[in-house]
Structures are given as C-alpha cells and as structure tokens.
C-alpha positions in Angstrom: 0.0 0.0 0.0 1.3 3.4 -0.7 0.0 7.4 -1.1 -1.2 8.1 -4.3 1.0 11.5 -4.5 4.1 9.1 -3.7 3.5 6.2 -6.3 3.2 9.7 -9.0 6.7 11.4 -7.4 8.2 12.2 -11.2 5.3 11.6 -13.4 4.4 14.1 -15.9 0.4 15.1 -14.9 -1.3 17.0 -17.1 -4.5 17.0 -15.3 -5.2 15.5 -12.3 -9.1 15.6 -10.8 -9.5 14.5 -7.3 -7.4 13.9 -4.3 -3.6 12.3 -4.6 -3.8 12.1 -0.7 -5.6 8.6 -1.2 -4.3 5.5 0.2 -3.5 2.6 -2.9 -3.4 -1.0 -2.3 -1.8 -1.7 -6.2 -1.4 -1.2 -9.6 -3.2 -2.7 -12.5 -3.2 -2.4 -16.0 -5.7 -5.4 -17.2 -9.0 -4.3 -15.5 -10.5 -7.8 -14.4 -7.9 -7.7 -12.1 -8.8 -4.8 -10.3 -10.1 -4.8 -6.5 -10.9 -2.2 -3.9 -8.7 0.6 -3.8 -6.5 0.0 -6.7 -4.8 2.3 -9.1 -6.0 1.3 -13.0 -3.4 2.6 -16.0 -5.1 2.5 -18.9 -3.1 1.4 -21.5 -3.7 1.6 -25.8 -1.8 -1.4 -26.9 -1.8 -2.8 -30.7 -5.3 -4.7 -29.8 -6.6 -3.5 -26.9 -7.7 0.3 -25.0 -7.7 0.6 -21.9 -9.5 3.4 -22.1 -12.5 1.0 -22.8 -12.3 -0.3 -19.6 -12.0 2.7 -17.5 -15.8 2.0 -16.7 -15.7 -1.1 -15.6 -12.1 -0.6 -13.0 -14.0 2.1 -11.2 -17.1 -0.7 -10.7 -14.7 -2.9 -9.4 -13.5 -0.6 -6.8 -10.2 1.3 -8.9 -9.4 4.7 -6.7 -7.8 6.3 -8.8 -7.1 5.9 -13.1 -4.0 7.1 -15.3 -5.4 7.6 -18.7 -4.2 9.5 -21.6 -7.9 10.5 -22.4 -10.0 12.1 -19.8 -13.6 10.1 -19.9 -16.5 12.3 -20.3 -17.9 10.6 -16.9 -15.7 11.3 -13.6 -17.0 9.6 -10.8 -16.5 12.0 -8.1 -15.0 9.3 -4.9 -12.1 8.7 -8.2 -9.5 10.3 -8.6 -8.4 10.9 -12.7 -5.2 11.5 -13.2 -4.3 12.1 -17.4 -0.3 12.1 -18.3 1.2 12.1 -22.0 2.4 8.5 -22.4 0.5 5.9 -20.2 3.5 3.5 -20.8 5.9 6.0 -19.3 3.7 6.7 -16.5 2.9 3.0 -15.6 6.6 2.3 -15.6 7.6 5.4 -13.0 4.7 4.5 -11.1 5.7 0.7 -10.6 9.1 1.3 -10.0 7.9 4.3 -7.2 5.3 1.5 -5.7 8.5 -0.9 -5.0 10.3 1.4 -3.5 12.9 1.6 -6.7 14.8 -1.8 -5.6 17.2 -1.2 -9.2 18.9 1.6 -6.9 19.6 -1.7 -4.4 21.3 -3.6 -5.8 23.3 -3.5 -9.5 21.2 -3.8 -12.4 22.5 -4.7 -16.2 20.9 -4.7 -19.5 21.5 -6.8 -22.0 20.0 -5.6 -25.6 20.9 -6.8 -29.2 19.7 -9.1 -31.6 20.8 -12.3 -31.1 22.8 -13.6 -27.3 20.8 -11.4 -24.9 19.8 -14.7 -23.4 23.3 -16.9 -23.2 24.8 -14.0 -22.6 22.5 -12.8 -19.4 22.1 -16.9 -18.6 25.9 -16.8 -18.5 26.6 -13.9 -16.5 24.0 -15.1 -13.7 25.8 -18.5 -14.0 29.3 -16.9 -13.8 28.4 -14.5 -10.9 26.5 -17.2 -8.7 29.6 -19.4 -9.2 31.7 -16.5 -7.8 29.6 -16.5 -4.4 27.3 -13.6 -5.4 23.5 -13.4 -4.6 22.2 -13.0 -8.1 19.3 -12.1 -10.2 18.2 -13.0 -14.3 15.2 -11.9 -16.0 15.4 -13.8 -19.3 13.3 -15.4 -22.1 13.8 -18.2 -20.5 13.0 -18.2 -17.1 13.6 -15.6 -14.0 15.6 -16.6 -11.2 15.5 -15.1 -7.7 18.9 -16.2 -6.6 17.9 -20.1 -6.8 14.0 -19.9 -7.1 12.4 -20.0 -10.7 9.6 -18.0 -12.0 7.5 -18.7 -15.2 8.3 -16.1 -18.0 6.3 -15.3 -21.0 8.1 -12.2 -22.5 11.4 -11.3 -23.1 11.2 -8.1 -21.4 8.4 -8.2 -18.4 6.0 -5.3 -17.6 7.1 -3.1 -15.2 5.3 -3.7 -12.5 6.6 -7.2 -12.9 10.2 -6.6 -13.2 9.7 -4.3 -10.4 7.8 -6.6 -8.4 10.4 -9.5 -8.8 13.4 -7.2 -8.1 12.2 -6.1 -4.9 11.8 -9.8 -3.7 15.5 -10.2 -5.1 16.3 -7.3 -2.9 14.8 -8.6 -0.1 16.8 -12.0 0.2 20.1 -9.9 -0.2 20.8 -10.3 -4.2 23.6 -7.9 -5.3 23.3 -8.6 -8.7 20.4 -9.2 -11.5 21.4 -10.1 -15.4 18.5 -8.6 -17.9 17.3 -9.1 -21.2 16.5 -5.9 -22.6 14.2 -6.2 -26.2 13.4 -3.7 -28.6 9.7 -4.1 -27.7 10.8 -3.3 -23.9 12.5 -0.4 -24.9 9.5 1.3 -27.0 6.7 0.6 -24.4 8.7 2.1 -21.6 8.8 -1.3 -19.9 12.7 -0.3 -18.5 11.8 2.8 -17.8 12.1 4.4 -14.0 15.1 1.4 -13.6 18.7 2.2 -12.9 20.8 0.7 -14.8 24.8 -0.3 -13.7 25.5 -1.2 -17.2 24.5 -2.2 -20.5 25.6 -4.3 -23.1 25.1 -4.4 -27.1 25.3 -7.9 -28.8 24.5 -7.4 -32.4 22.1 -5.6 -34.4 20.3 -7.6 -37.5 16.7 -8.1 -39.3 14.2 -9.1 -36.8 10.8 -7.5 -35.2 10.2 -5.6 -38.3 6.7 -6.4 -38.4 6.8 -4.5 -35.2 9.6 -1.3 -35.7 8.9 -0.3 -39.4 12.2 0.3 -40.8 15.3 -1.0 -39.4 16.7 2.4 -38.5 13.6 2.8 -36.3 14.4 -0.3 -34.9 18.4 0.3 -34.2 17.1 3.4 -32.7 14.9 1.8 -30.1 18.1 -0.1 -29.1 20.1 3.1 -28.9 17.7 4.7 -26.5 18.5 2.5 -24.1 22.0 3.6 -23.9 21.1 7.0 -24.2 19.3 6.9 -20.7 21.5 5.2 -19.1 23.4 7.2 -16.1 27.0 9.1 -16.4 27.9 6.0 -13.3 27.4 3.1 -15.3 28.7 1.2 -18.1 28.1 1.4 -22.1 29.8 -2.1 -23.1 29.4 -2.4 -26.8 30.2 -5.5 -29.7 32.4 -3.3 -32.1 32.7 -5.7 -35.0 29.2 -4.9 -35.5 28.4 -1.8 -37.3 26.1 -0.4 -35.0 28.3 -1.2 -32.0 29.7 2.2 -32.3 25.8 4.2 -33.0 25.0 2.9 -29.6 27.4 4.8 -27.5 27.2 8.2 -29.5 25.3 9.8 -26.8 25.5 7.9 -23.8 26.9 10.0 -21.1 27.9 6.4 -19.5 31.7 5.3 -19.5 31.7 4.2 -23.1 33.9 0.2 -23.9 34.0 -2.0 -26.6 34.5 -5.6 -27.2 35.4 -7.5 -30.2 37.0 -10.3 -32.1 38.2 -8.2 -34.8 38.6 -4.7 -33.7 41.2 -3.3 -31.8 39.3 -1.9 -28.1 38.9 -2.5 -24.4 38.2 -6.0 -24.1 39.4 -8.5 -26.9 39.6 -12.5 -27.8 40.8 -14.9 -30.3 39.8 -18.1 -31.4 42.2 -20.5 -31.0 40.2 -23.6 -31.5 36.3 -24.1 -32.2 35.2 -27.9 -32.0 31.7 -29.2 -31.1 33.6 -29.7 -27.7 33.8 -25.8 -26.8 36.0 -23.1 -27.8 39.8 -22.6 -26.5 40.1 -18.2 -26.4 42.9 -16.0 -26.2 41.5 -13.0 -24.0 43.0 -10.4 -23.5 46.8 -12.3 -23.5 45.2 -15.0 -21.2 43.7 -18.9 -22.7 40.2 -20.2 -21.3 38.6 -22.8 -22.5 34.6 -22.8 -22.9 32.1 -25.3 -23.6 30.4 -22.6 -25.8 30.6 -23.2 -29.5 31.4 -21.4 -31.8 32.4 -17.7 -33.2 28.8 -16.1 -31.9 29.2 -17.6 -28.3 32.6 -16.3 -28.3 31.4 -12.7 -28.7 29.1 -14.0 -25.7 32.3 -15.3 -23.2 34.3 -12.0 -23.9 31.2 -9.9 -23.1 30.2 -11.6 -20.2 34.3 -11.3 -19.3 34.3 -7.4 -19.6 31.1 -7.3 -17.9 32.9 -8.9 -14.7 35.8 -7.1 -15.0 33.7 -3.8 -15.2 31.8 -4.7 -12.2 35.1 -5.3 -10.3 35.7 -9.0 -10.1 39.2 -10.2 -10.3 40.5 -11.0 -13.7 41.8 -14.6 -13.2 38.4 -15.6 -11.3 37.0 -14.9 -13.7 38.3 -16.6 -16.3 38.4 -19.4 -14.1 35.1 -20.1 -13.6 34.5 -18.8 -17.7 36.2 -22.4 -18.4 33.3 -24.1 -16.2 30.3 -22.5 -17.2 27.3 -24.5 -19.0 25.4 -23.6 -22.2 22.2 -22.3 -22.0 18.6 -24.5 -22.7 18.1 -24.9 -26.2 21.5 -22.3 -27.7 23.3 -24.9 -29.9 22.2 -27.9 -27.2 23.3 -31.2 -29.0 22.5 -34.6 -28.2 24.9 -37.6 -30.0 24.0 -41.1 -30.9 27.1 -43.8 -29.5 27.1 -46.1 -32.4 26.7 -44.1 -35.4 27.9 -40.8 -34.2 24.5 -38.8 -35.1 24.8 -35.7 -33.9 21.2 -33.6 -33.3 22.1 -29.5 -32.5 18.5 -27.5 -31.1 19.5 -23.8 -31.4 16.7 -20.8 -31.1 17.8 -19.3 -34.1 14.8 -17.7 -35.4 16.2 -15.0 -37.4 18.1 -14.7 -40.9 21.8 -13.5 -38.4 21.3 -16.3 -35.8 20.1 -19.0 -38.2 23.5 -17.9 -40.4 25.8 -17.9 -37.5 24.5 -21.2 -36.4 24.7 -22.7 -39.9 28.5 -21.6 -40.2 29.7 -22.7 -36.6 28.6 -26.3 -38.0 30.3 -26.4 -41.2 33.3 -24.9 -39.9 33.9 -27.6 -37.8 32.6 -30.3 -40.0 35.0 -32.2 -41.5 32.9 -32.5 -44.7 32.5 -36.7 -44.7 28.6 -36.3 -43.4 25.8 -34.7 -44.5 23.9 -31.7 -42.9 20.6 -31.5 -42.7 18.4 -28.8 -41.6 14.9 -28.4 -39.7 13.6 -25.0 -39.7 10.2 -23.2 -39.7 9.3 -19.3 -39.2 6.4 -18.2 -36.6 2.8 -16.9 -37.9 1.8 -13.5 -37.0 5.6 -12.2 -36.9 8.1 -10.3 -39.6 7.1 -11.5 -43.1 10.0 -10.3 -44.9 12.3 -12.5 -43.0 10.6 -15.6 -44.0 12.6 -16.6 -47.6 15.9 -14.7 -45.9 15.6 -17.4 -43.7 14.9 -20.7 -46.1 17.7 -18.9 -48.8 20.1 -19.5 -45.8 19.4 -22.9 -44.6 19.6 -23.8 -48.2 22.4 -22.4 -49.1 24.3 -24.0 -46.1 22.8 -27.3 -45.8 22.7 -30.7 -47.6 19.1 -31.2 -46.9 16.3 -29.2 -45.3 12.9 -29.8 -44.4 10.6 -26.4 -44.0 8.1 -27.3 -41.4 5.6 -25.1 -38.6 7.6 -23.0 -36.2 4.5 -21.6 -34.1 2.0 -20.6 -36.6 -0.2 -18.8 -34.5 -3.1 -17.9 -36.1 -1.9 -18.0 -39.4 -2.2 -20.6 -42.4 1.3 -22.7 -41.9 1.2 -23.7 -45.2 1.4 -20.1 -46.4 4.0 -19.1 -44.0 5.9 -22.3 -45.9 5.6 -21.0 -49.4 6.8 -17.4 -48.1 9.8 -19.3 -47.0 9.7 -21.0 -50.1 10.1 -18.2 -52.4 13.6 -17.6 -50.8 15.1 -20.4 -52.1 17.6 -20.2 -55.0 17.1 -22.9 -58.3 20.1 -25.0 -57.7 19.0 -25.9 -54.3 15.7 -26.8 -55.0 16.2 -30.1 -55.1 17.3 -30.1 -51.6 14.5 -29.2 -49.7 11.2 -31.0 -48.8 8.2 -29.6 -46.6 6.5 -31.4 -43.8 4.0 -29.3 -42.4 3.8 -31.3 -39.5 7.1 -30.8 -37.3 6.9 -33.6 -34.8 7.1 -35.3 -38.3 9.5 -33.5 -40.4 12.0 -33.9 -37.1 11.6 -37.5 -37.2 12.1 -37.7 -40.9 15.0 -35.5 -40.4 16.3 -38.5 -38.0 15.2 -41.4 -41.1 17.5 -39.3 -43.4 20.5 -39.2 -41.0 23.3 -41.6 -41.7 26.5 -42.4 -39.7 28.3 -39.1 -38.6 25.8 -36.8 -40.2 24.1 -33.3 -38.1 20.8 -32.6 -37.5 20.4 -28.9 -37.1 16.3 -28.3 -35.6 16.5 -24.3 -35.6 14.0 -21.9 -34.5 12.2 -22.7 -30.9 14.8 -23.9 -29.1 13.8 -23.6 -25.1 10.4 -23.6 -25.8 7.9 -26.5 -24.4 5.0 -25.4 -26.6 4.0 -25.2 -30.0 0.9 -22.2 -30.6 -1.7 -23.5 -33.7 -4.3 -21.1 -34.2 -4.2 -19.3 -30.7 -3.8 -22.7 -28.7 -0.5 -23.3 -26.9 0.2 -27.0 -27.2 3.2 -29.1 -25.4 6.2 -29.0 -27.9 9.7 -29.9 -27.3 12.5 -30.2 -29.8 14.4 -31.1 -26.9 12.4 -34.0 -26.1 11.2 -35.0 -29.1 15.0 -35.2 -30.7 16.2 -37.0 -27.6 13.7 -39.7 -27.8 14.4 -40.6 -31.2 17.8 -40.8 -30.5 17.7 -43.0 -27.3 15.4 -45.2 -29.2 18.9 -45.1 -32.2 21.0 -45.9 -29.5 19.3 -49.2 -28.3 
C-alpha cells in the first residue's frame, strides 16, 4: 500500500481531478484484475484500450485511473489523473510503488539481436559461481537467486520486473542479469530502472513487423544507452556496425568488445570444436564449452562485464572455463554407435540461423551430411521468412521447411513465403513437412552415420501455438527420444 501522491513522485500530470492524498493497495493495468482501492493505468496497446475499460475498474473498486484520455464521466470518490504516455507513466509508477529496488542492488541490460539470453544466462551462471547473490530476468526463465519463475516475454512489464526485483532485494541479491528487447524499450517497460551497465550484442533483421524500418528499430536499441546514467557502463560488440551508434550519446563510461577490432576488451579463437572453444582473451587462454564464433562474442562480453563490475581477472576466467550452455542455444545430443549428432538452437532470425549454420560447417569435416529443420512463426516479420529458407539452403545438404508456431496464421502459407527464398540449384534439396513432430523424425530417417541434425527456430520452448492454442512441444524432447530409441 502506498500514497497516491508518492507512487506519481516524477510523473508528468497533465490533469489531475480528485485527491492524490488517497491510500492505494496496487497497480493494475488489465481491469478484471482490479479490487478495492486500486490504481488502473489504462493502457492503448496494438489490440486493446484501456480506455475502454475505465468504466468497468471504477465498478470494481479502482481509486484512482492514469489515462491519456480524460472520460466524459468522472466519478467523483475517483481520482483521474491524465499524463502524456501511459507506458511511461505506468513504468515510474511501478518502479515508485516498489520502492525503486534497481537503486539496491546492481542492475545490467543486455540488448541486441541475437545472445541477450546466453549471454545474461551466462553472466548469472558466472556471478552465482563466484559467491554472489544473483538475479536474471530472461526469455527463458527468471531466477530469484535459486527460485524459478515462469516467464512469458522477453522483457516483463514493469510492475513485474519491479515486483520481482524487490523480492530479489529482499533475500540480499547484489546482482540481477536482464534481457532488454526492442519491444521493452519502445513501451517504456525499462523505464524508472537504474541501470549499472549495459551491453550491445549485435544488431540484425528481426521485429520488423513491429519497428517499421530498421533504423527505427536500431534506434529503439540506442535509447536504451542513451538513458543510461553518467555512473554506469556502455559495453558495446564493435565488430558490429552499429556497436559504435549505440554509445554516441550515452553520457555512460563508453567500452567496446570485439573479435576483430582493436578496443577494451578482446579475444581470439584459438580452436572451435563441437567440444567448446579454446580463447585468447586479453593475452590469457580459457577454454569454454560454448561453441562457436557467436558464443565467443558471448564469453568476452560476459568477461568485460565482470571485469567492469570489479571481479578479479583470473576468477574470472576461471570459472568462464566451467560454465554451461544455455537451454536450447546450440544444445546437442549424440547417438554412441553411429555418431549422429542432433544441434537444437533458437535461431529464429536470418543472423542467428546464419551464424548457427557456419559454426557447423566450420567444424565439420565435410564426410557427413547436414541436414536442416527450420520453420518461421505466424503473426511475426514476413520479410524475413525466404531470408531465412535462402540461408538454410544455401548451407545445408538437406532441409525440411516445417511449422515453427503458426499462430493464427495458415502454416502452409508461411511455408511457401519461406519457399520463395530459395535459390534454383537448391531446389532439389529441400522437402516440406507441415507437421514438425514429423518433419524432425524424418530428419532422423534421413540421417546416416556421422551426419548433423540442425532443428533451428524454438529452441527452449515447451509449446508449440496452432491457431491461438499453446500446445506441449519440445525439440528437446522429441529429438532426444528418437535418438535414445537409435541408441538401443
């Protein structure tokens, strides 16, 4: 519970009708969740108002409502309080009702592309090995020190990340590890947090169903450094072209990391085997079982990261050498007789697929055959749909197009988009099987001794989403039973 005029300390109000003096027991943006006494934000998203449901809070016993639209109804024991950017608002607001618990402890952003989550997954791993009470908000999961919570979006809603840092802050964590998405950024979902540091990955097509051109969507990624405070961190991948764009105007201490470029914090690959990766970094070797040139970007930017937050440079790479790969990021599972080797990765854009697709051969030795499972999810970016077929062909032996998570779109038409992409001489290389449960196990028929199965595209995920309805879907699982049943 909190004052009104406290949860509002830095809001913009434009207009505010009624009494800020009134006692709130929380803060809702979805209105069936409203009870006695609560604050309702009402929010325009892509689908839904909010400002529909203004009515119907106040019934259910909202004190007080944030709008950007002042109703033409006030009920007078409600207090209306109208701002410029509802997002904005909402996010202040949360981050006031918690008691700011980002201040508490030291907060990092992870933004870009592809590797937000191996990279935040790593750093949690890397700091809970050193000792540390620590926190990760990721796709994948969030973690409270050592208890798990259910996630469903990259980059929560504020009141939720708000929510589930104070509970870190109240066991003692001194450290949290977050994913920070495009989507986060332009909703205002990150902002009211402090920030220690932040970290750029890579920039490449993606969400452009969402961000209309890609400048607007490189932009949105910038912002995030832009706000970040003149005590933190601005670590950056230099070898990517828009490494540099993102520290332009941060007024935070501004490093850069990279393979190829000479800056702050540096590695090269010494050897890249399905095994792991042996890195020079920074004159020192470490060996990781990360594969791969894409997960070494990862290991030297969760490196600087330490070093930037003060931990001691040969701990670090220490425990670097013992650190596990993340659920469903180039997971593989190998057959004992016949040497079948089955790689789930998450790549679900043109970059990752690409990166995934050239880790593989460059460690093949060219004897076996690669073959390819890949789909691209309904309601999401068209235009990356044949970027995405053009590559697997183009660096496979064999693919199979198949479902990815349709939504509530026709999965056969998402497979001819893909389709299109695909160049004459490799035509004769692919085959579509609508159904993926199927095209995966005809992917394992195909296989022969010492050949790679590459199934790219939902990696972590334990569901597959056909025409609204979430179903239970694992690669994982699916991949791993075939094999077993190889192996016997």
């Amino acid at each position: 519970m909190m004052i009104l005029k406290d949860i509002l300390y830095k809001v913009g109000l434009d207009i505010v009708i009624g009494s800020t003096d009134v006692q709130i027991n929380d803060i809702h943006f979805d209105s069936r969740a409203v009870k006695e006494n609560d604050l309702f934000v009402a929010i325009k998203g892509t689908a839904v108002d909010g400002h529909d449901y203004i009515e119907k809070a106040v019934s259910q016993g909202a004190k007080a409502v944030v709008l950007e639209v002042m109703p033409d109804y006030q009920d007078e024991n409600v207090t209306y309080i109208k701002v410029e950017n509802a997002h904005k608002a909402l996010a202040l607001m949360a981050a006031n009702f918690y008691e700011n618990p980002s201040r508490q402890l030291k907060l990092v952003g992870v933004t870009g592309t592809n590797g937000k989550t191996t990279t935040t997954s790593l750093l949690y791993q890397l700091f809970k090995k050193s000792g540390f009470k620590t926190g990760l908000i990721s796709t994948v999961e969030i973690l409270i020190d050592e208890k798990v919570v259910a996630t469903k979006h990259t980059t929560p809603d504020p009141m939720t990340i708000n929510k589930h840092l104070a509970a870190m802050v109240a066991i003692g964590v001194d450290y949290c590890f977050m994913e920070v998405s495009s989507h986060g950024i332009a909703q205002e979902r990150v902002t009211g947090l402090e920030f220690a540091g932040g970290v750029f990955t890579n920039l490449t097509h993606d969400h452009l169903d969402y961000h209309s051109t890609f400048a607007e969507y490189r932009d949105v990624k910038k912002r995030f450094f832009d706000q970040l405070p003149k005590d933190a961190f601005a670590l950056t991948n230099l070898d990517d072209k828009n490494g540099a764009v993102m520290l332009q105007n941060t007024k935070a201490k501004k490093l850069g990391y990279a393979l190829k470029t000479f800056t702050d914090y540096r590695a090269q690959i010494i050897e890249n085997q399905f095994g792991g990766l042996l890195l020079k970094i920074n004159e020192h070797e470490v060996w990781s079982k990360m594969v791969g040139e894409f997960n070494a970007y990862n290991v030297l930017a969760i490196y600087a990261c330490a070093i930037e937050l003060g931990l001691e440079e040969i701990e670090v790479l220490e425990v670097i050498s013992q650190l596990e790969g993340v659920s469903g990021r180039f997971q593989y599972f190998t057959t004992v007789e016949n040497r079948i080797t089955a790689i789930v990765d998450y790549a679900h854009t043109p970059d990752a697929l690409k990166n995934v697709l050239e880790t593989i051969n460059s460690i093949r030795t060219r004897n076996e055959t690669v073959i390819t499972v890949v789909g691209c999810g309904g309601d999401r970016d068209t235009s990356k749909r044949p970027k995405m077929a053009h590559i697997a062909a183009a660096l496979s032996d064999q693919v199979i197009f198949t479902s990815d998570n349709p939504r509530t779109e026709d999965p056969q038409l998402i497979l001819d988009d893909m389709e299109a992409g695909v160049e004459p001489q490799d035509y004769k290389k692919t085959i579509t099987i609508l159904d993926r449960s199927q095209a995966i196990k005809a992917a394992a028929k195909m296989a022969d001794k010492n050949d790679i199965i590459l199934i790219a595209g939902k990696g972590h995920e334990t569901y597959q989403e056909i025409n609204g309805v979430r179903s239970d879907f694992d690669d994982r699982k699916i991949i791993a039973d075939i094999l077993n049943k190889l192996n016997k």
